[in-house]
C-alpha positions as CSV (number, residue, x, y, z in Angstrom):
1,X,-27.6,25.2,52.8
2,X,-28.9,26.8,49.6
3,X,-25.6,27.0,48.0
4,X,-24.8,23.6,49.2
5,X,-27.5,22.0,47.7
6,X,-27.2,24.1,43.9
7,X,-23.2,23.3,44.4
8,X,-24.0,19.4,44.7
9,X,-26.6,20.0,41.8
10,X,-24.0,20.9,39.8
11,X,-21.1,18.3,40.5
12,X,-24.4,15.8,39.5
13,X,-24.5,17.3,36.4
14,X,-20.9,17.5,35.6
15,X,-20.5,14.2,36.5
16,X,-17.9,15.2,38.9
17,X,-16.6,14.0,42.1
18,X,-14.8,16.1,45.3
19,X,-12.8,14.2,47.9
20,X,-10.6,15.9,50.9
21,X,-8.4,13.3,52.3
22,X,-6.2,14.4,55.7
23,X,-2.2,12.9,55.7
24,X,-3.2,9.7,56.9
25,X,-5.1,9.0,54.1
26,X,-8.6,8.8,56.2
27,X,-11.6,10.5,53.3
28,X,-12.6,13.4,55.5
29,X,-15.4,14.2,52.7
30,X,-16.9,13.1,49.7
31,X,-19.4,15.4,47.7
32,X,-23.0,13.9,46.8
33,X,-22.2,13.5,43.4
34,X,-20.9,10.2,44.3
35,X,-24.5,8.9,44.9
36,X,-25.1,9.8,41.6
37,X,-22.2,8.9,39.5
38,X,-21.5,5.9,41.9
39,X,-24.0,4.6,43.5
40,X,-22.7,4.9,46.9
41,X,-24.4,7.3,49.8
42,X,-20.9,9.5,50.6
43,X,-21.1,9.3,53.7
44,X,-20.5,5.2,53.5
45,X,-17.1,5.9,51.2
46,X,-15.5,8.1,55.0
47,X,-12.2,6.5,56.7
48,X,-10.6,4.2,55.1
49,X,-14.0,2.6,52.9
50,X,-13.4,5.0,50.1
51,X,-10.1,2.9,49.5
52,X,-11.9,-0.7,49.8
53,X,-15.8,-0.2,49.0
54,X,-14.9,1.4,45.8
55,X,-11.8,-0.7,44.4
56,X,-12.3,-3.8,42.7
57,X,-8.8,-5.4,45.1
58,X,-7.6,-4.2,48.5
59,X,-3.9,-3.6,47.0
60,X,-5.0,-1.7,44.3
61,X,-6.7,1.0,47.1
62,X,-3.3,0.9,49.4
63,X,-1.2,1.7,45.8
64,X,-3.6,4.3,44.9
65,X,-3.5,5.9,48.1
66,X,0.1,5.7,48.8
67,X,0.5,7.4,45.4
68,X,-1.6,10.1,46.4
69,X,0.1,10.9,49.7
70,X,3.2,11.5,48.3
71,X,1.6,15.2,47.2
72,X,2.2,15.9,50.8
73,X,6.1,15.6,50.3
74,X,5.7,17.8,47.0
75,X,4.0,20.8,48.8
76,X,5.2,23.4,45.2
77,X,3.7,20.7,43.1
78,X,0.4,22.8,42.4
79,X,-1.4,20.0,40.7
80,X,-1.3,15.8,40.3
81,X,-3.0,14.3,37.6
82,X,-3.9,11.0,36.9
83,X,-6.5,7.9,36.2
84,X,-8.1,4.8,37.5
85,X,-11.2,2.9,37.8
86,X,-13.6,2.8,40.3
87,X,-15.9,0.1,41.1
88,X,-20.0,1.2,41.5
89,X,-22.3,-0.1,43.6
90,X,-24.4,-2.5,40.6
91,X,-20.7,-3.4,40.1
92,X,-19.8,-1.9,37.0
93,X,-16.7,0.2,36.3
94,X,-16.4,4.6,36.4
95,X,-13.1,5.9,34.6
96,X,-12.1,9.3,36.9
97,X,-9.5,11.6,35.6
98,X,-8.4,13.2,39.1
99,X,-6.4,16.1,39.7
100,X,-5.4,16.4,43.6
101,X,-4.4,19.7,44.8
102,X,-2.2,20.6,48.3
103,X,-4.7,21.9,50.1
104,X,-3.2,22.6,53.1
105,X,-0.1,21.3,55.4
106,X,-3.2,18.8,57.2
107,X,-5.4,18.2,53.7
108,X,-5.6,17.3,49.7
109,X,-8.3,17.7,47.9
110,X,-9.3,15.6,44.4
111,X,-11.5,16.4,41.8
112,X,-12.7,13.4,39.9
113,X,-13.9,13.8,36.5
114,X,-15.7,10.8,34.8
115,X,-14.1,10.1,31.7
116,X,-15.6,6.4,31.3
117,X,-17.2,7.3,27.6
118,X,-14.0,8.9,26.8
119,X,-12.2,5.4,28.0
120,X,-14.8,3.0,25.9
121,X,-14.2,5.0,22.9
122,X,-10.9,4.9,22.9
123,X,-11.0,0.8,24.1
124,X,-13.1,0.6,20.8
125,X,-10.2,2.3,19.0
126,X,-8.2,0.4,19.9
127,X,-9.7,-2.5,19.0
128,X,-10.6,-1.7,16.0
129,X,-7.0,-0.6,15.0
130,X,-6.1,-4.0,15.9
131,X,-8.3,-5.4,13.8
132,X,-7.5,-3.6,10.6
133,X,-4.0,-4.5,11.4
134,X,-5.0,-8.2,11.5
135,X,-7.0,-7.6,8.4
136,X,-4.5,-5.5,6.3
137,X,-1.7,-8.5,7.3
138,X,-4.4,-10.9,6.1
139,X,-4.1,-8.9,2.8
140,X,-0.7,-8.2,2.3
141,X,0.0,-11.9,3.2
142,X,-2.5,-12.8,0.3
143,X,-0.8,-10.4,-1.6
144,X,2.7,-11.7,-1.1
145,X,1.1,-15.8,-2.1
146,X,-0.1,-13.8,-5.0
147,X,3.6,-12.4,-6.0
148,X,5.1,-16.3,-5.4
149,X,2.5,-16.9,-7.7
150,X,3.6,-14.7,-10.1
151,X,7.1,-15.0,-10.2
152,X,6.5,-18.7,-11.1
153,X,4.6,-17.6,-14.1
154,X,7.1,-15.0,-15.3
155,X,10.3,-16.1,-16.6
156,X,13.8,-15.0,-15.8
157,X,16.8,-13.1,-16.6
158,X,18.7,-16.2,-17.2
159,X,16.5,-17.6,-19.8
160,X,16.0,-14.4,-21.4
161,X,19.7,-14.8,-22.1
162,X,19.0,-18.5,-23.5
163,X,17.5,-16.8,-26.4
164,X,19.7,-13.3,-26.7
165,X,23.1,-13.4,-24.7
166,X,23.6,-9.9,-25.1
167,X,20.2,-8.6,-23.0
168,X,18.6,-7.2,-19.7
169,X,15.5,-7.1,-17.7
170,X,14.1,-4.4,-15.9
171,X,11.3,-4.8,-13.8
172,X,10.3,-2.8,-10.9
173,X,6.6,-3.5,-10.2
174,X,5.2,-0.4,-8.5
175,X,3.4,-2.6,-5.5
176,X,4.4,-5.9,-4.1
177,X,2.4,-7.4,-7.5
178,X,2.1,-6.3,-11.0
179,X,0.5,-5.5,-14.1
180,X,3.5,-5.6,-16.2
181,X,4.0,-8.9,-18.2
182,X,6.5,-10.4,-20.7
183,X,6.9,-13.4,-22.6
184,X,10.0,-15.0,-24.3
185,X,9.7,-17.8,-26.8
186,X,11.5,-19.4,-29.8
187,X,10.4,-22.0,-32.5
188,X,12.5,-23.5,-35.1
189,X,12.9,-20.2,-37.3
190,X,12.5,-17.1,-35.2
191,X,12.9,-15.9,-31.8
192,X,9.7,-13.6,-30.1
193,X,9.6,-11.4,-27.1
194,X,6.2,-9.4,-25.7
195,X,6.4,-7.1,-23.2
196,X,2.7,-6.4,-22.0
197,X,1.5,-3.9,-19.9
198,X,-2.3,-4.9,-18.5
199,X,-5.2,-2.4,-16.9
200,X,-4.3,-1.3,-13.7
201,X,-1.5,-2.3,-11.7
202,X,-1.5,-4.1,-8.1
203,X,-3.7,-6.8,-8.0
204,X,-5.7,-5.9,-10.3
205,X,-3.2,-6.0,-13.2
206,X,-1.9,-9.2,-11.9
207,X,-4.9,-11.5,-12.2
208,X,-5.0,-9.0,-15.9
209,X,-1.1,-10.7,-16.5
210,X,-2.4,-14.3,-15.6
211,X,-4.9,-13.8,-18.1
212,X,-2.5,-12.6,-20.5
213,X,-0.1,-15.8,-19.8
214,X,-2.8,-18.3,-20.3
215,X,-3.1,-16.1,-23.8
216,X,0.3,-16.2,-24.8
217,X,0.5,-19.8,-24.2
218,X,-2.7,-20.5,-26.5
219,X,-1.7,-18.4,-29.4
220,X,2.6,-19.2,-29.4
221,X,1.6,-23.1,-29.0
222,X,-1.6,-24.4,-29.5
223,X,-2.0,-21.8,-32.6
224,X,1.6,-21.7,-33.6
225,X,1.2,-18.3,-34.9
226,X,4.2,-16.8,-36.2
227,X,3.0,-13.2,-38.1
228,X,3.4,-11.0,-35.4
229,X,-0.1,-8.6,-36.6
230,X,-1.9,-11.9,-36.6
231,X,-0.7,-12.8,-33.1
232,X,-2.0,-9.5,-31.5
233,X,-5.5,-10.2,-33.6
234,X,-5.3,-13.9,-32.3
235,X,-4.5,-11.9,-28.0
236,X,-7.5,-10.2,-29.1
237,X,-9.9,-12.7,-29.8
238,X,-8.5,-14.8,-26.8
239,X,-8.8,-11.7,-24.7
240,X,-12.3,-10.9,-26.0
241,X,-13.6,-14.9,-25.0
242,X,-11.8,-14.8,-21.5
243,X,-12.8,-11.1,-20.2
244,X,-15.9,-10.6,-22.3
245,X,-18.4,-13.4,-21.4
246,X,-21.2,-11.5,-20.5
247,X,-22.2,-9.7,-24.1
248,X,-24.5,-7.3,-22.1
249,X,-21.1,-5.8,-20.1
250,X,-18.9,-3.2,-21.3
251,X,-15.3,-4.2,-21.9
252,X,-13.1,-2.4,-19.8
253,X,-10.5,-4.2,-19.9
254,X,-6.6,-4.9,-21.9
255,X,-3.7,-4.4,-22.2
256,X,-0.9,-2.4,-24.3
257,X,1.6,-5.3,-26.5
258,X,4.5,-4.4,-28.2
259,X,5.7,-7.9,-30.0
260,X,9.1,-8.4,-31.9
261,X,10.1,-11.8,-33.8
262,X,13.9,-12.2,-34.9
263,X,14.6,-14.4,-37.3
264,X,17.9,-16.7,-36.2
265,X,19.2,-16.5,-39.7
266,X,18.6,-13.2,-41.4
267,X,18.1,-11.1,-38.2
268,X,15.1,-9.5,-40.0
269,X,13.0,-7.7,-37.2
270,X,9.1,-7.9,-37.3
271,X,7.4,-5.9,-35.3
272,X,3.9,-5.1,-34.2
273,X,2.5,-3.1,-31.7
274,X,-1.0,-2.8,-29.9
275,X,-0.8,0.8,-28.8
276,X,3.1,0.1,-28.0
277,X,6.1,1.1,-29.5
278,X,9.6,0.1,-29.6
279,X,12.9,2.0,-30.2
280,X,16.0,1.2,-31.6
281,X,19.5,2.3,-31.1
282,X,22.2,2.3,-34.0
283,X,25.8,3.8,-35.2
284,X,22.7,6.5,-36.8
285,X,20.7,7.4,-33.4
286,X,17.9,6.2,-31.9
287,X,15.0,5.3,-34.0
288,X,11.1,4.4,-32.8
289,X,8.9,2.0,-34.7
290,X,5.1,2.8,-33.6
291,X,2.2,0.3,-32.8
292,X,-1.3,0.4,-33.9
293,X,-3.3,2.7,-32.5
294,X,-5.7,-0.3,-30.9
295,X,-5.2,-1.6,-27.6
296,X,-5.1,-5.4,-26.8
297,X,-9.2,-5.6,-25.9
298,X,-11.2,-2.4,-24.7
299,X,-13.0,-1.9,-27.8
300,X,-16.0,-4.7,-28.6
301,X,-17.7,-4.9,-31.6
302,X,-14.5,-2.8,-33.6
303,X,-12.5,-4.3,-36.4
304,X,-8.9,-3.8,-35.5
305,X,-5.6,-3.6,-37.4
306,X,-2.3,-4.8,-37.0
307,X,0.5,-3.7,-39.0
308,X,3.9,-5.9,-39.4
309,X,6.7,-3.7,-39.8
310,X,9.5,-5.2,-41.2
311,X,13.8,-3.7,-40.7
312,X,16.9,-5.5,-41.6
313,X,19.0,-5.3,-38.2
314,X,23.0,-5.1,-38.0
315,X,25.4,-6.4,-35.9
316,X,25.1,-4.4,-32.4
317,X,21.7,-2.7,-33.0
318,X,20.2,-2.7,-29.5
319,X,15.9,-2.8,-29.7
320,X,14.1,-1.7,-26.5
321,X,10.3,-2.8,-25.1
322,X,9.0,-1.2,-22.5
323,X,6.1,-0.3,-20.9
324,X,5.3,3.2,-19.9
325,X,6.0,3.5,-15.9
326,X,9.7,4.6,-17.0
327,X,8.4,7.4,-19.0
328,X,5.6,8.5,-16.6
329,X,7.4,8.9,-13.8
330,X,7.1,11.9,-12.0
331,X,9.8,13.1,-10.4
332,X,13.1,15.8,-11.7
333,X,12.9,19.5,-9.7
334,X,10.0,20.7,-11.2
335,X,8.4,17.0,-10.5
336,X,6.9,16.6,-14.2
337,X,6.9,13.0,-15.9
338,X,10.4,12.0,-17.3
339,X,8.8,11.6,-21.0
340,X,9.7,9.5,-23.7
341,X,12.4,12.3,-25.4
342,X,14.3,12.1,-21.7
343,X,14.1,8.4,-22.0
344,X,15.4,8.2,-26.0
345,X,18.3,10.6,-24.6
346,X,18.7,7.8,-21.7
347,X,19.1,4.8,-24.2
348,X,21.4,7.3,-26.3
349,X,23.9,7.5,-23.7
350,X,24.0,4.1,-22.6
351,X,24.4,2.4,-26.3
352,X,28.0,2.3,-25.9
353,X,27.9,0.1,-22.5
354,X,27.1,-3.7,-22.5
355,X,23.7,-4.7,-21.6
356,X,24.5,-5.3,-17.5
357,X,25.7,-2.0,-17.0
358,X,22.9,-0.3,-19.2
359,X,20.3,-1.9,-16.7
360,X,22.0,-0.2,-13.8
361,X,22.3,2.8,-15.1
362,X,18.9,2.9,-16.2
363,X,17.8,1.7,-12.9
364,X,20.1,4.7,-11.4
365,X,18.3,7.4,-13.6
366,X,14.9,5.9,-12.7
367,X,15.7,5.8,-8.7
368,X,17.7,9.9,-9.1
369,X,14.7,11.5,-10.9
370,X,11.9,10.2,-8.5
371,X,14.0,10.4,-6.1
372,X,11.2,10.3,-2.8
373,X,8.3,10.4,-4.6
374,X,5.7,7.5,-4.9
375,X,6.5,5.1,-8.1
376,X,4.4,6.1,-10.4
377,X,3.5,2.8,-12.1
378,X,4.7,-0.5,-12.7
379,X,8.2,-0.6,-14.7
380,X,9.2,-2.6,-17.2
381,X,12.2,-2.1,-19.7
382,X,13.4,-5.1,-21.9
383,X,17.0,-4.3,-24.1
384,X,18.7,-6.7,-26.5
385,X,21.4,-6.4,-28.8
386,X,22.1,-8.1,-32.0
């Protein structure tokens, strides 16, 4: 009786149940640890009750027993393992991993193991996977009103070609939304293109390239700027009185500009750059004008300069703005960023093609030297050709 009484000790602790069960399906024993994890006296849950007292329906005892039997036609099987609930007496619910054993041609015996923490864990997994699905599809969906929004801001292809025939657009933003921004616009005398790469990309650089369209807007027609160094000094104040309200913060934010103005006549090229460059391809190579070394905001409290640089262009020079996900992309067999001399060797190659097939074969080197990696940043390439 001893070594009865430490065995049931035991199966308490353990929180573990054994049942022996005869081919009939009749519960010839139940170990006293079913007072304990249960609720029940054992000797209540003999014959047939075991299947009814402890099951929260009648059919769901017959299917579980039925199941069981079937060891009984298995006799090699060594071991069956499975789970299901079991009602207590105060009416709540035990989750029991059993594994039932032959025991002999007249006998099984299970060994219940209660695995009800393990069970409400994972039912709380479960639900809270499914609500960080619901919320990340809350997001993305905001995300994807955001990009609707911002495709209605930017303009297109098409009317880039209203103002250069010969042209292309590149832009691959790195998420569904992006900091990348351009602007095409044309008065009486000259034509203007900005490409514009904001802080951060994602959302973040988004709301940065609204900002930067409300800018645009101000300076091109309600200041009907036309020096290109004064435009990016009049972005800078705009920027400064949008972002910077609060004198007591730290500006943190801007963007990179590099701004070209064509004159319809002439075909003189101005250009000035906030911490942009541009290049440009000729019969003689390629050649790089270089911006200021001041971003578009950042720096409060700094005097900035911007420098107009002034070329004659000829018939079939191509100019380039871009941004600088192209050239920081990692990628290549020894995964290193592609770099602006790779990119200069790019445009070299591709000055002989018109400007449709130059897009996709810039868009082809892009895609072969990343190849699977992760984008690297937003992309942004904008070609013309006299």
């Amino acid at each position: 009786m001893f070594a009865i009484d430490i065995q049931d000790q035991i199966l308490d602790k353990l929180n573990t149940l054994i049942v022996v069960l005869n081919k009939s399906g009749s519960i010839e024993y139940v170990s006293k640890s079913a007072q304990q994890l249960l609720g029940y006296n054992p000797q209540d849950l003999l014959g047939n009750a075991w299947w009814e007292i402890i099951r929260f329906s009648k059919p769901e005892g017959e299917e579980v027993k039925h199941k069981i039997l079937k060891a009984f036609d298995h006799q090699s099987i060594t071991t069956q393992t499975f789970e299901h609930k079991l009602k207590t007496s105060a009416g709540g619910t035990k989750w029991v991993r059993w594994n039932v054993s032959y025991l002999n041609e007249e006998q099984l015996i299970g060994i219940g193991y209660d695995i009800t923490d393990a069970k409400q864990s994972e039912k709380r997994l479960i639900e809270s996977n499914k609500q960080l699905l619901e919320q990340n599809k809350d997001i993305t969906d905001s995300i994807y009103y955001a990009q609707r929004i911002q495709q209605s801001i930017l303009q297109t292809q098409k009317q880039l070609s209203e103002y250069f025939e010969k042209s292309f657009l590149l832009y691959k933003p790195k998420d569904i939304v992006s900091g990348d921004y351009y602007w095409f616009y044309e008065d009486e005398i000259y034509k203007y293109i900005a490409v514009v790469d904001c802080t951060g990309h994602g959302v973040p650089g988004a709301m940065m390239s609204m900002v930067a369209n409300s800018m645009f807007k101000e300076v091109f027609i309600n200041r009907k700027t036309t020096n290109p160094s004064e435009i990016l000094k009049a972005l800078d104040e705009e920027l400064a009185k949008s972002i910077n309200k609060n004198q007591d913060a730290t500006f943190n934010d801007g963007m990179d500009v590099s701004l070209i103005r064509i004159d319809k006549q002439t075909h003189e090229l101005a250009f000035a750059g906030a911490f942009r460059s541009i290049l440009i391809a000729n019969k003689l190579g390629i050649s790089e004008l270089k911006g200021s070394r001041y971003p578009i905001g950042f720096y409060s409290g700094i005097e900035k300069t911007f420098e107009t640089q002034l070329m004659q262009l000829q018939k079939n020079d191509s100019i380039y703005l871009f941004t600088d996900g192209f050239i920081d992309q990692f990628g290549g067999e020894k995964n290193k960023k592609l770099n602006k001399t790779n990119f200069k060797d790019l445009l070299s190659t591709i000055n002989e093609m018109n400007m449709d097939e130059q897009e996709a074969f810039l868009e082809y080197s892009f895609n072969n030297w990343k190849q699977d990696l992760d984008q690297t940043d937003d992309v942004l390439v904008v070609g013309i050709r006299v």
